[in-house]
N, C-alpha and C positions, 0 to 999 in steps of 0.2 A: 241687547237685541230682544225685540218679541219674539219668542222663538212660537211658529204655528204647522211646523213638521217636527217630529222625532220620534227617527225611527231606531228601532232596537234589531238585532242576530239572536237567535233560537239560545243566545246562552245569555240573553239578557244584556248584554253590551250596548249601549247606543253609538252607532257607528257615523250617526247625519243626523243633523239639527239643521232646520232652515228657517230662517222669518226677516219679518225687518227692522236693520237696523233704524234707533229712535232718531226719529226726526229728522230723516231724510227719503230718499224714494227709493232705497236699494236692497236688494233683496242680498241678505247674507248666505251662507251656504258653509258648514263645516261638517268636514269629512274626519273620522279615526279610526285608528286602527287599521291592520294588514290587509292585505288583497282579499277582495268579498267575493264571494261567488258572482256570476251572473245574473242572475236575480233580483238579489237587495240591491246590487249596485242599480242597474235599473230601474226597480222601484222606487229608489232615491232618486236619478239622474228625470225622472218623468214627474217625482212631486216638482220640481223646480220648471219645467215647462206648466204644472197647474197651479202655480203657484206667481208663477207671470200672467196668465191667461186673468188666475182671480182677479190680482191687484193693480193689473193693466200698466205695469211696472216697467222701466225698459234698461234696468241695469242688474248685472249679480256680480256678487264678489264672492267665486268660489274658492271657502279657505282649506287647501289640502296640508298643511301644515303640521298636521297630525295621523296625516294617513299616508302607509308605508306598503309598500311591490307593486308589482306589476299586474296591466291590468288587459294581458292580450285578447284574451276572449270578447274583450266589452268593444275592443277601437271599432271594429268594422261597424256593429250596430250604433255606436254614438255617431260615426262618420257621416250615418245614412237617415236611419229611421229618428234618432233624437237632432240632429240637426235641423233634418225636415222640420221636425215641430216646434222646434225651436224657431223658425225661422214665422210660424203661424202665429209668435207671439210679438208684442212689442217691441222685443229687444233689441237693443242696440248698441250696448257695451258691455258685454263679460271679461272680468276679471280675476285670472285663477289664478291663486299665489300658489306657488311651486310646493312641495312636497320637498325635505331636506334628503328623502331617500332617492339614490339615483336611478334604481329602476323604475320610479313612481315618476322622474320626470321625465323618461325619453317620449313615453306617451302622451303625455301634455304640451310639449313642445311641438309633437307632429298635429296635434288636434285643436290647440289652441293660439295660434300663432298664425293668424290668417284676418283676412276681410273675407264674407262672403254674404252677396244678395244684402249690402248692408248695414251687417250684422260684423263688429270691430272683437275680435275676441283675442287677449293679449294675456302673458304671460308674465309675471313676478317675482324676483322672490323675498318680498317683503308685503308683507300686509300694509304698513302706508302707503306704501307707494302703489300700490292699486285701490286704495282707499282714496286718496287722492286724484287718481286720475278719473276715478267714475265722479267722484264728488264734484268733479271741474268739467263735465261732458254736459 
């Protein structure tokens, strides 16, 4: 992956790496580590809207595979204000592979598991297999 986001937590940890994978149109996305404040998560969840916007891109494969709890604070604002802008960008197939932790996935499953205006957003819990399915959209 060219990674052209990574962001780092106040203890130095990088918790989101985003860029794209080589030699196709898709923009990767990996999430680590434990439930982030409101914040970082946001600032990460909004590179990925400027980051479609740049590269006029119309898939992501968001891999939570390594990031663990819950994330209540953030659903109502992704629901609304990052969907919105999400919805301002080309996108048209996200791909989020599930998080092994169960509280990481009841929020995914309610936020990611839908059509809307579109916009095909599905849930995984394998990296090929959402690797796959953007590669074949």
């Amino acid at each position: 992956m060219q990674k052209i986001v990574t962001l780092d937590s106040a203890t130095g940890k990088t918790y989101f790496e985003c860029g794209i994978l080589k030699d196709t149109d898709i923009i990767r996305c990996v999430w680590s580590g434990d439930s982030l404040d409101f914040d970082l998560t946001k600032n990460a969840a909004n590179s990925i809207v400027r980051l479609l916007k740049q590269t006029g891109f119309s898939k992501v494969l968001d891999d939570n595979r390594k990031g663990f709890g819950d994330w209540p604070d953030l659903a109502i604002w992704l629901k609304t204000e990052w969907m919105q802008a999400l919805k301002e960008t080309n996108l048209t197939s996200y791909a989020h592979v599930l998080s092994p932790d169960f509280n990481a996935k009841l929020p995914a499953y309610d936020l990611f598991n839908q059509t809307t205006d579109g916009i095909d957003f599905v849930t995984f819990d394998s990296f090929n297999a959402a690797y796959n399915w953007l590669k074949n959209r």
